[in-house]
Every structure is written in C-alpha cells, then in structure tokens.
VEXDREN-2710 file (C-alpha; in Angstrom, 1 decimal):
% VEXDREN-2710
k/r/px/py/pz
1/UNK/-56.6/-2.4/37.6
2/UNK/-54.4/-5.8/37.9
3/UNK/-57.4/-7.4/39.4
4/UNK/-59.9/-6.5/36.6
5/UNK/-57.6/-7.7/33.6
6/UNK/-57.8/-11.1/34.9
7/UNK/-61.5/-10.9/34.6
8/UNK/-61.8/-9.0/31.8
9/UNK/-59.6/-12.1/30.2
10/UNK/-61.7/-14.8/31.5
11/UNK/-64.5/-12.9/30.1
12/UNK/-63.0/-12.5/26.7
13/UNK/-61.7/-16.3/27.0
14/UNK/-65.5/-17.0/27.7
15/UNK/-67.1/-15.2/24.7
16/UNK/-64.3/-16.3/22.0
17/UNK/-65.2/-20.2/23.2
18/UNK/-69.1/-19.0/22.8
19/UNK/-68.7/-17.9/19.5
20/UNK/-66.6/-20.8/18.6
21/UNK/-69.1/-23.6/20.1
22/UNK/-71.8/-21.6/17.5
23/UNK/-72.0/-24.2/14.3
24/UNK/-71.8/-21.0/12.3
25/UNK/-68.5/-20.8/13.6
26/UNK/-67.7/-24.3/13.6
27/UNK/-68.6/-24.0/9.8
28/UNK/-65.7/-21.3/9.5
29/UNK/-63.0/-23.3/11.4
30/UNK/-63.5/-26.7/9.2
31/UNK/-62.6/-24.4/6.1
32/UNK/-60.0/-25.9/4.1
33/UNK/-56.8/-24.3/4.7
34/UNK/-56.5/-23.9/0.7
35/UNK/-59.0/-22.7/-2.1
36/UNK/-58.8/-22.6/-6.0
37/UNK/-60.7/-20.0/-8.3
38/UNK/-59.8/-19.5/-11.8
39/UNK/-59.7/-16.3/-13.0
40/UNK/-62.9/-14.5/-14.4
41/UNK/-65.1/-17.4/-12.3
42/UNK/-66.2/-16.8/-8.9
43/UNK/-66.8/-20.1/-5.5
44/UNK/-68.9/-19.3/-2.4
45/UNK/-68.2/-19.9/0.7
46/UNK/-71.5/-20.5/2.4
47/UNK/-71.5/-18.6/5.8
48/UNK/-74.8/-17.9/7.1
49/UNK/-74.3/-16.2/10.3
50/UNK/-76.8/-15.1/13.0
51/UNK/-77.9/-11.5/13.4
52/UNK/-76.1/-11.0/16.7
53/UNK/-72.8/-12.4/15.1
54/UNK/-73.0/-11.0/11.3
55/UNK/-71.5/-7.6/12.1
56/UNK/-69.2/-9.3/14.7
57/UNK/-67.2/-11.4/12.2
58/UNK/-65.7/-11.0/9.1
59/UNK/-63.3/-12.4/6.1
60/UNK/-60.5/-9.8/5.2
61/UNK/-57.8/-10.0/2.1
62/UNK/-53.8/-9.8/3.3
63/UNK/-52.7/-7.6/0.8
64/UNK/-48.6/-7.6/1.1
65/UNK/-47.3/-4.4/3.0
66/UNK/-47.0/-1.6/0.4
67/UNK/-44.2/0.6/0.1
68/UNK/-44.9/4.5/-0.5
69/UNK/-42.2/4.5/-3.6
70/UNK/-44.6/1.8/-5.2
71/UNK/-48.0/1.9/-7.0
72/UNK/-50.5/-0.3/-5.1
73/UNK/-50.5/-3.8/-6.3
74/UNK/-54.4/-5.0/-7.4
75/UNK/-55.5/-8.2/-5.6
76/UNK/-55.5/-11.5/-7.2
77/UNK/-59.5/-12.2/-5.9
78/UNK/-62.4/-9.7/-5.1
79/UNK/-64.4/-10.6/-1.9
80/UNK/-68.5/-9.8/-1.4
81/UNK/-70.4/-10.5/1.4
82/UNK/-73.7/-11.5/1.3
83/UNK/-76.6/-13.0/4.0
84/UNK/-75.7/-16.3/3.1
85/UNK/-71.9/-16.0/2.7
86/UNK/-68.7/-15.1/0.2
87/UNK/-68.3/-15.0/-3.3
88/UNK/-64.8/-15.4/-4.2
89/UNK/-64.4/-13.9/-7.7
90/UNK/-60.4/-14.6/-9.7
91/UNK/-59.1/-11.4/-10.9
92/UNK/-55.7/-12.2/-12.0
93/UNK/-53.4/-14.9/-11.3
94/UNK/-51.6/-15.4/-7.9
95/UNK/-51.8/-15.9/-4.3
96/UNK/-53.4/-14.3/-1.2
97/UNK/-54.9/-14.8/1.9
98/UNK/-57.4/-14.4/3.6
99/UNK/-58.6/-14.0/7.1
100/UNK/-61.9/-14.7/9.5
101/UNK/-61.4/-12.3/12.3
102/UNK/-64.2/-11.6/15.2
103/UNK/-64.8/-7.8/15.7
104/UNK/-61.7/-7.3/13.2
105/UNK/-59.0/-8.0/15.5
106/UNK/-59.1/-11.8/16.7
107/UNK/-58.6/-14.1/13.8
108/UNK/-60.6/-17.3/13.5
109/UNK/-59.4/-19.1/10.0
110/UNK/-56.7/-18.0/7.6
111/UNK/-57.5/-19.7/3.9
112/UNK/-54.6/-19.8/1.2
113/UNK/-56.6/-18.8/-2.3
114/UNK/-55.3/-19.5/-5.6
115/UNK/-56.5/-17.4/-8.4
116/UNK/-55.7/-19.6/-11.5
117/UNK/-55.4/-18.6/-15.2
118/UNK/-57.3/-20.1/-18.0
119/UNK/-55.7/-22.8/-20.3
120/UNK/-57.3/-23.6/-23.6
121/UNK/-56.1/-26.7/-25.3
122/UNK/-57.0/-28.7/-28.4
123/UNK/-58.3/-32.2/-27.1
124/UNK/-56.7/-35.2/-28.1
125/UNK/-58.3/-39.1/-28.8
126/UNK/-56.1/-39.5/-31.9
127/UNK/-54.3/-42.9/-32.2
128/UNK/-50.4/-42.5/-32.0
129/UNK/-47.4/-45.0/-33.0
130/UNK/-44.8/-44.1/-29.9
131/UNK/-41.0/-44.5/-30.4
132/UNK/-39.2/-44.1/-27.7
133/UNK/-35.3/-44.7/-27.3
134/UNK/-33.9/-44.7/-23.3
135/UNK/-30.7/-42.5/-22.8
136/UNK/-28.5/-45.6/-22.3
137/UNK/-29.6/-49.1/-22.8
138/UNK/-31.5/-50.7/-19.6
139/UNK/-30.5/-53.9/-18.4
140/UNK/-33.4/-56.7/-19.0
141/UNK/-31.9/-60.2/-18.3
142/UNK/-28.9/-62.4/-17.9
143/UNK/-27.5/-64.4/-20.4
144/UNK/-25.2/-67.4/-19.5
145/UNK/-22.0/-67.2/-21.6
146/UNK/-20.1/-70.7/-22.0
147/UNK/-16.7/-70.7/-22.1
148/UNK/-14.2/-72.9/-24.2
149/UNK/-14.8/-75.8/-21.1
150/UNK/-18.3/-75.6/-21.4
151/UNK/-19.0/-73.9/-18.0
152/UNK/-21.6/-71.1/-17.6
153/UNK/-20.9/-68.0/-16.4
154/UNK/-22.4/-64.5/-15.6
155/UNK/-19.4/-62.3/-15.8
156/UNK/-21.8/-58.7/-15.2
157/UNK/-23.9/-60.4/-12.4
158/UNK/-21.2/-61.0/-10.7
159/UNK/-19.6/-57.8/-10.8
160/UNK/-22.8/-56.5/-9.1
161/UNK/-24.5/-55.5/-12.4
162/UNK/-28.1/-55.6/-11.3
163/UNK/-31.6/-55.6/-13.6
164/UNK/-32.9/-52.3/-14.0
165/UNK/-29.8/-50.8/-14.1
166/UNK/-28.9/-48.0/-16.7
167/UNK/-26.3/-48.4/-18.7
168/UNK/-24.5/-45.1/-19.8
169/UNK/-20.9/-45.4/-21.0
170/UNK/-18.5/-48.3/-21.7
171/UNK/-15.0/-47.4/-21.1
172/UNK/-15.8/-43.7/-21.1
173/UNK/-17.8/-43.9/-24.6
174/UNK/-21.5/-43.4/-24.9
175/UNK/-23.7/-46.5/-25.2
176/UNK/-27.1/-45.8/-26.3
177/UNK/-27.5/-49.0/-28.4
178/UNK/-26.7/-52.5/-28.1
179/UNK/-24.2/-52.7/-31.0
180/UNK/-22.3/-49.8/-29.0
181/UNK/-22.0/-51.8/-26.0
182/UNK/-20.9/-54.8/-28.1
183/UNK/-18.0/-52.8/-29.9
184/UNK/-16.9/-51.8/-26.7
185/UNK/-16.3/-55.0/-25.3
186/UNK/-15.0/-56.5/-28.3
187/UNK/-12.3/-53.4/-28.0
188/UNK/-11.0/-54.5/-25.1
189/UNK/-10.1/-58.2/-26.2
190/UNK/-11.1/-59.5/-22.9
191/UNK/-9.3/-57.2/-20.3
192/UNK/-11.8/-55.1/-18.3
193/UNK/-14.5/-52.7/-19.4
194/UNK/-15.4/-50.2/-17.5
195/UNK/-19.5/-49.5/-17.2
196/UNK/-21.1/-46.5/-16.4
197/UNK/-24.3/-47.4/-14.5
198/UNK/-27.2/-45.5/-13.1
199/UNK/-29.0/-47.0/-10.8
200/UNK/-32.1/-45.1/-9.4
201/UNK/-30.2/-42.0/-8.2
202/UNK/-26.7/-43.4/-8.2
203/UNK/-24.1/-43.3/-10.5
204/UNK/-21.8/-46.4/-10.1
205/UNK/-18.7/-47.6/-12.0
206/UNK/-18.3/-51.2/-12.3
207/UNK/-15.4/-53.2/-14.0
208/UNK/-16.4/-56.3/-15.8
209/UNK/-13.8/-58.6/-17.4
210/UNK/-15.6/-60.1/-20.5
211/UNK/-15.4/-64.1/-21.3
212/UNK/-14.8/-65.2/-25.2
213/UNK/-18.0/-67.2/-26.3
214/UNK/-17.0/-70.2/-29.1
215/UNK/-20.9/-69.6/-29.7
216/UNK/-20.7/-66.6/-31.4
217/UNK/-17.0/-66.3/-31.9
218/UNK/-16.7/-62.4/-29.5
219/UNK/-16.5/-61.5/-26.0
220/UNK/-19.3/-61.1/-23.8
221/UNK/-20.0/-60.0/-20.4
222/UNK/-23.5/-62.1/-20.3
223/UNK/-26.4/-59.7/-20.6
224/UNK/-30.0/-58.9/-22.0
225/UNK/-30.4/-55.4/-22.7
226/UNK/-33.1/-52.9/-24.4
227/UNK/-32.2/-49.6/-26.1
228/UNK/-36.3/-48.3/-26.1
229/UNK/-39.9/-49.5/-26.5
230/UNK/-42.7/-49.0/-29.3
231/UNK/-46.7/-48.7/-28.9
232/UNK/-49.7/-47.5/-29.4
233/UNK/-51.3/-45.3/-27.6
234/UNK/-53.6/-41.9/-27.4
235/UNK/-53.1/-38.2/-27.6
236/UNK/-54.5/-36.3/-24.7
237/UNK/-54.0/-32.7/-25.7
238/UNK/-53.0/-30.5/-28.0
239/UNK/-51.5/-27.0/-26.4
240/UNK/-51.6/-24.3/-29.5
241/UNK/-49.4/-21.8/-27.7
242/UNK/-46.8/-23.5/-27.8
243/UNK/-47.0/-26.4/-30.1
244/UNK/-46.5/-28.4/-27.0
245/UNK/-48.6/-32.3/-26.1
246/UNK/-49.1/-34.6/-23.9
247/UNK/-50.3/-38.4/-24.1
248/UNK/-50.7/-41.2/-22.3
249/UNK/-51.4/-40.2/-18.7
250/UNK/-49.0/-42.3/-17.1
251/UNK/-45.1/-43.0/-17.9
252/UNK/-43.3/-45.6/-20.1
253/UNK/-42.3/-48.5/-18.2
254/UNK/-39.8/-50.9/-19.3
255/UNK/-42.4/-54.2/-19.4
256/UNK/-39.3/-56.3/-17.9
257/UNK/-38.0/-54.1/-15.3
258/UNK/-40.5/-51.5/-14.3
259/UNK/-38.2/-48.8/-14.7
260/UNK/-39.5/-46.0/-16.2
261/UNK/-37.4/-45.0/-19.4
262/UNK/-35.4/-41.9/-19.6
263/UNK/-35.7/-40.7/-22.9
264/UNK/-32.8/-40.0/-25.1
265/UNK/-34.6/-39.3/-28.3
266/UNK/-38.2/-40.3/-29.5
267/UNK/-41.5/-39.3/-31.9
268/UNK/-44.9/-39.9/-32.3
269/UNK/-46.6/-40.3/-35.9
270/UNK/-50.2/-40.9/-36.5
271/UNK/-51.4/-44.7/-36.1
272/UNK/-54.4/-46.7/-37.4
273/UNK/-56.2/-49.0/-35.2
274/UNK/-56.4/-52.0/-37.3
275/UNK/-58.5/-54.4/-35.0
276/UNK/-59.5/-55.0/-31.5
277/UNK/-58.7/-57.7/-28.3
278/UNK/-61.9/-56.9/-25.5
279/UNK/-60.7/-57.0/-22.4
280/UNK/-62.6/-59.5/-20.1
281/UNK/-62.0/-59.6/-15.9
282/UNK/-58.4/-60.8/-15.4
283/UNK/-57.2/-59.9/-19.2
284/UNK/-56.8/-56.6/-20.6
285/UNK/-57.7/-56.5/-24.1
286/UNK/-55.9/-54.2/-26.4
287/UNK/-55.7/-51.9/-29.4
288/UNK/-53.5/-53.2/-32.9
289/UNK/-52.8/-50.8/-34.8
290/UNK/-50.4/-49.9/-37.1
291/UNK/-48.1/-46.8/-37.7
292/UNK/-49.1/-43.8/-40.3
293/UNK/-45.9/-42.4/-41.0
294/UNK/-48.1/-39.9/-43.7
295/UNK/-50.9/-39.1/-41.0
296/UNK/-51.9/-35.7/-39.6
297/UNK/-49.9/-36.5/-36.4
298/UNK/-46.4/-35.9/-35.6
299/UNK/-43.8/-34.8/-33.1
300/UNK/-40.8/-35.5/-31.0
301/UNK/-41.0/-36.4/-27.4
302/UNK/-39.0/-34.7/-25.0
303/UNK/-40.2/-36.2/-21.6
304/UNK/-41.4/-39.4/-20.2
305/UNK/-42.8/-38.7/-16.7
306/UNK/-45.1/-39.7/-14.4
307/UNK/-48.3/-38.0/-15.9
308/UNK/-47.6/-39.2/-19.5
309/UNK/-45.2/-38.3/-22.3
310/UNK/-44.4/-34.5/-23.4
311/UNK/-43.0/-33.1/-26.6
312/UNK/-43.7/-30.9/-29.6
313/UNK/-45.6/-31.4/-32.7
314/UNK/-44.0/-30.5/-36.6
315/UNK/-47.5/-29.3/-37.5
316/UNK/-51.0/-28.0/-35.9
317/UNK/-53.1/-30.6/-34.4
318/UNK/-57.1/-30.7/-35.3
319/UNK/-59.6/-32.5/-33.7
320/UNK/-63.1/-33.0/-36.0
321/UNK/-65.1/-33.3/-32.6
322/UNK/-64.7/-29.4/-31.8
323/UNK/-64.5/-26.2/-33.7
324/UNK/-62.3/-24.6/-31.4
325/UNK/-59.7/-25.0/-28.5
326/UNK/-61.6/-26.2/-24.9
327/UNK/-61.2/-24.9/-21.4
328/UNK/-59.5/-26.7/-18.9
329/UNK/-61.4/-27.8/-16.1
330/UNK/-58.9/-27.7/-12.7
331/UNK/-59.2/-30.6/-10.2
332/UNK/-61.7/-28.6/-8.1
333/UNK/-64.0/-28.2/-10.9
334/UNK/-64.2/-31.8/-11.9
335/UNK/-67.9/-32.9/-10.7
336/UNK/-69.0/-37.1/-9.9
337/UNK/-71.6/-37.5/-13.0
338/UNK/-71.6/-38.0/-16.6
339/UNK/-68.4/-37.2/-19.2
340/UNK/-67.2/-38.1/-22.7
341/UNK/-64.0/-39.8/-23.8
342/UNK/-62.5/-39.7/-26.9
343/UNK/-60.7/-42.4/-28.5
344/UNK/-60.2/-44.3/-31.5
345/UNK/-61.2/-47.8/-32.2
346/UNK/-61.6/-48.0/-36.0
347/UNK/-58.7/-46.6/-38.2
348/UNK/-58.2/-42.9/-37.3
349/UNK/-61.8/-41.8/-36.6
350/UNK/-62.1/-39.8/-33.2
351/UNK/-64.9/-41.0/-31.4
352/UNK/-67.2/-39.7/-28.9
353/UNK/-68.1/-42.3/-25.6
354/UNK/-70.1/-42.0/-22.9
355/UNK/-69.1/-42.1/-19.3
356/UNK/-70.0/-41.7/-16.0
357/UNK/-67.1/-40.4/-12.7
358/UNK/-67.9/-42.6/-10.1
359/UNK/-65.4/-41.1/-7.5
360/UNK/-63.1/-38.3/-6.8
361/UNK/-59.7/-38.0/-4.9
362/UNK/-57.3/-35.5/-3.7
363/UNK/-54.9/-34.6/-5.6
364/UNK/-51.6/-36.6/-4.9
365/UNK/-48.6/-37.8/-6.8
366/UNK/-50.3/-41.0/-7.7
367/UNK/-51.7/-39.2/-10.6
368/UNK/-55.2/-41.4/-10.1
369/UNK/-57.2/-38.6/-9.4
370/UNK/-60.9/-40.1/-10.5
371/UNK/-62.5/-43.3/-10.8
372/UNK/-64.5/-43.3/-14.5
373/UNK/-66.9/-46.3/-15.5
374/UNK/-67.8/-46.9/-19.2
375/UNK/-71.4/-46.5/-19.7
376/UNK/-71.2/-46.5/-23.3
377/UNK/-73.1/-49.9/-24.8
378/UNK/-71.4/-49.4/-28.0
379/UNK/-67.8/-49.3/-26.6
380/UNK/-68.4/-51.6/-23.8
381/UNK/-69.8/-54.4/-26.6
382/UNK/-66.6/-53.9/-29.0
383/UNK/-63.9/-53.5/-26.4
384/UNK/-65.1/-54.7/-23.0
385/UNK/-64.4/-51.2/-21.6
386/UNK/-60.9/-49.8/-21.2
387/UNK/-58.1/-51.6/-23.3
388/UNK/-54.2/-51.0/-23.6
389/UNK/-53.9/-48.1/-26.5
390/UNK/-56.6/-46.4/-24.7
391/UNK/-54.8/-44.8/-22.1
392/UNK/-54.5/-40.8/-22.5
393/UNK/-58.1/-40.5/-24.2
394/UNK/-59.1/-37.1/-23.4
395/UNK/-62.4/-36.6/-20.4
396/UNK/-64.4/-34.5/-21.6
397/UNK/-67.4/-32.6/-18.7
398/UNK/-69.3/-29.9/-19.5
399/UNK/-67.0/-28.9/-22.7
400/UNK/-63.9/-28.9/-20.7
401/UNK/-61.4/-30.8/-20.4
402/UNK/-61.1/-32.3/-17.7
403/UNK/-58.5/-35.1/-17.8
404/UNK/-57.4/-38.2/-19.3
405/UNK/-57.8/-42.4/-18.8
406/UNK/-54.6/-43.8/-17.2
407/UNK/-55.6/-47.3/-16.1
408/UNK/-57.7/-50.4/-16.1
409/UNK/-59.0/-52.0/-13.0
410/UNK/-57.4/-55.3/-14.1
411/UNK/-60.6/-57.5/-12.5
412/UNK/-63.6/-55.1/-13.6
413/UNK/-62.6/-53.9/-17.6
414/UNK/-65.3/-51.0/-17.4
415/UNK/-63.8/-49.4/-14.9
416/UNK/-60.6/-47.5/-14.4
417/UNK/-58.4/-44.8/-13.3
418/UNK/-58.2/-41.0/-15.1
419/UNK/-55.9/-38.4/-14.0
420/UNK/-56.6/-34.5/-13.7
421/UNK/-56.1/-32.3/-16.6
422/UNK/-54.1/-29.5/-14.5
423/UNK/-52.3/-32.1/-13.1
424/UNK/-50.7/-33.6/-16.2
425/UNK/-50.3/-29.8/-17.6
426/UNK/-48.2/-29.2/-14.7
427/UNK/-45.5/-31.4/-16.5
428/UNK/-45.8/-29.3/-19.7
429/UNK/-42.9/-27.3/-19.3
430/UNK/-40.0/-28.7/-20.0
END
C-alpha cells in the first residue's frame, strides 16, 4: 500500500497538469478573479469544453454554511450550463463565489461575483451657477507688510504658515471668512494670535505675532487668503429617491493651490450660458454664463470629492430629453463605440451630441475611467470640442447612463477624459 500511493500521486499529479495544459482549461484559469452582473441581467462565461472533459469539470456556487435553526438563504446568482459555457443570471443583490472544480473535488478557479442592483436616475446636462464656501479660509499668497521703517516683512511665513494651508480658528474662534480673520488679529493689538491650521491630515497650532501696517492703519500678519470659489458648470444626475445629485465629475480645486476645498456651506442655482470661448490645442476654451437665481435648478451641496460635488435639490429635477428616469450602466457594461452627451451651450437648452469612446480602463481611483472623442460637427464647430463648464455632462449609450465628462486633453480639444457612472454614484451617500 505505501508503495502504490506514491504512484497513484504521480499519476494524479500527471493527469491534473494534463488537463491544465488543455487551452480549455487554460481558458478557465485566466478568469478574472472578480465578475459583475446586475440583477435581472445575465454574462456568459464562454467554456467550451471537450467531450472527454465536459462531465469531468464543473463551476459550483459557495453557498455560506447553513444552520438548521435558519431558513435557507436564496443565492445572489443562478448558474446554467450549456455546450458552449455559463450564463450567470443576478437574482438579488450580494456576493458569492464560485468554483471550477475537476471531478467535483479538485478546484481549478474560484471567481468573486457581484450581483448588483439597478439604479435609475434622471440625467443631467443642465447648466449650473456653483457657490461654494471652504470650511475655513485657504491660504493663497503672501503679502509683504511694511512696517513704520519701511521694511518688509512676512510675519505668517515665517512662523511656518505654508500655502495651501487651512485656516480653522484664530485664537480659539471660528474663521470662515476673511473679515473673521481680520477681527481677530485686530483683537489682539499686536501680541500673538494663535492659528488653527490644517494641513493635509494635520492639525497644527502656530503663533503669529501680527506687525501694524501705516498702509492701512491695522495689524496684519501678511497673507492672501480665499474663503470659496464660484463657476459654472454641469449637472450630471439627478437621483429621484432621494433628492440627491451629483455634478461635475471631478473635485473643486482651489485654482492657486490645488487643494481641493472642503466645503463648509454651498448651492447650486440654474445658469445661462451667455456665449462661448472654443477651445483650440494648448487653450481650453470655456462656457460664460451667467446665474438664474429663478431657474428650475436648485440645491445645496454637501460634498466636494474626488468624483464631483454632491448635495440635494429644493425641488424635482426634469430633463426635456427623456420621459422618464434611465438605467445606470456599471463600468462592465460600458462598450468602446458611439454615445451621446448632454450639455448646454446656448441659454438653458439641453442638448443632445454625438460621440464616440475611444478607450476603456480599469476602474481605479483616478476617476478617468474612458477616453471620449467629440464626433459631433455641430459642437466641434461652435466649441472646439470639450470646454471648461462642460465638465459633468451626462454619457449617454444605449439609454443608459453611463457616466460623465471630467477633462480635456489640454493639446487635442476633442478629446478628453469621462468617468464611470457607478463610480461617481459610489460617493452619493453622504
């Protein structure tokens, strides 16, 4: 008996690497490790096996270990086996795995699969005016204070105050404007103030004494600082659940420091696209508009993150392209080919634009999921092809929604970036 398990293993090691060399095999182990179906929609998974190995291999669901108190718990996905492979069909939301194993014991692959729900939203392509105030006032620039003998100085650079910084409090007291930095300082008569700072994820207390300026009669401690930003942009989507939207596609930035702006309080109100800059190779052009405090569009904003901005809207939200809410298309369902924007580029008139997705990638935290090109003649002639103000118009495929434009390739105006729908819904919640 001890001599014939050796063999018996070399003879099993022998048929596994047989069956594994097969390209029907090799097909099973360059699976991905993860697939996505939504529910109510099926994927194949193309399989084709010989005769002499269909019976011999075969994909099995990992249910979860059931207890005998509880009632059996339904898979997420339904599997069926056909000559040329597996259907995967969604039948609820969640997460299972599943299995390749030769003659039901050895397994080959092990697959992750998602069953996802389906979201409905309202598509965007309306102009907005954005307000946004930061939660402190973000540090821009320095300003040279001269003192009574004439000399410059920089009394907050050279306590280590730094651009890009956050500043919170003054002495313990909110700042959220300039004028609420100022009073501070003027407080204090030119003894030290105290600032709160937040820089990236630190929170640092600096002292800075303040030097009198004859210029303008007050202390200072010798900075430029901005309490917010305001612009035009695009509504991606409107979610009628909840009341909830998102724009943009990519965060605020502060244009001096490239910090992105932590919101303290901000809105959105309907703009009007008054005229147009094309954008040519080396110069983005750019939407003017101006803000509709009376429009159909209005809301606060609650978030500024990396997929766009996020808040809620006082009223409903309409779109006069479609009669009804679209489904969302997940990243796996996006396909290379031809799609629709919608934007504005004359008052508030949604518009429909043709264009085609040149590439597809991962997704990642980059947010740049696709590569879109304008094909549209009529938008490429009056814009030039992607133009600040545009970014967050909604990408349409197949009457879903599939994502949204996020930026311009700065040397080629008809091309750009857009990011996935799911992806920017993941920030919805907030």
């Amino acid at each position: 008996m001890k001599r014939i398990r050796p063999v018996l293993g070399i003879i099993i090691s022998l048929f596994l690497l047989a069956v594994c060399v097969t390209p029907q095999a090799r097909t099973i182990l360059s699976l991905p490790a993860n697939q996505k179906v939504v529910v109510g929609q099926t994927c194949f998974i193309p399989v084709k096996l010989p005769p002499q190995l269909d019976n011999k291999i075969e994909m099995k669901v990992l249910r979860p270990s059931q207890s005998v108190f509880a009632a059996p718990q339904e898979s997420p996905i339904a599997v069926s086996h056909n000559a040329d492979g597996y259907q995967i069909t969604g039948v609820k939301p969640g997460v299972v795995d599943v299995e390749f194993k030769l003659l039901g014991i050895i397994p080959i692959k092990s697959i992750s699969v998602e069953a996802l729900p389906t979201r409905r939203l309202i598509p965007g392509g309306h102009s907005i005016g954005v307000v946004l105030q930061s939660r402190g006032i973000m540090v821009v620039g320095y300003a040279p204070v001269r003192g009574v003998d004439g000399q410059k100085s920089y009394p907050a650079r050279e306590q280590g105050v730094a651009l890009g910084d956050l500043i919170l409090q003054a002495n313990d007291k909110a700042v959220n404007s300039e004028e609420d930095l100022a009073r501070a300082i003027d407080e204090e008569k030119g003894q030290l103030t105290t600032l709160t700072i937040k820089r990236k994820n630190e929170t640092l207390a600096i002292p800075v004494k303040a030097q009198f300026c004859p210029e303008t009669n007050r202390y200072r401690i010798g900075l430029y600082v901005r309490d917010g930003v305001v612009g035009v942009g695009t509504l991606s989507f409107w979610d009628p659940e909840s009341k909830g939207f998102g724009a943009l596609g990519h965060i605020i930035l502060d244009a001096d420091t490239k910090q992105g702006i932590d919101v303290l309080q901000g809105k959105i109100v309907s703009a009007s696209i008054q005229s147009i800059k094309p954008g040519t190779p080396g110069h983005p052009g750019e939407k003017i508009g101006i803000f509709n405090a009376q429009g159909a569009i209005e809301g606060s904003i609650a978030k500024n993150s990396y997929y766009g901005i996020y808040g809620q809207t006082t009223r409903d939200v309409k779109n006069p392209l479609v009669e009804s809410s679209l489904e969302v298309a997940y990243a796996h369902q996006v396909q290379l080919g031809a799609a629709q924007i919608y934007t504005v580029i004359n008052g508030e008139e949604i518009e429909k634009f043709d264009i085609y997705i040149e590439k597809l990638y991962p997704v990642g935290d980059s947010g740049k999921g696709m590569v879109i090109r304008i094909s549209d003649p009529r938008l490429l002639n009056m814009t030039g092809g992607i133009i600040q103000g545009m970014s967050g118009s909604p990408i349409i495929q197949d009457s879903r929604i599939v994502g949204a434009i996020t930026h311009v390739f700065l040397n080629d105006p008809s091309r750009g970036y857009g990011i996935y729908m799911d992806q920017m819904l993941s920030e919805l919640q907030f």
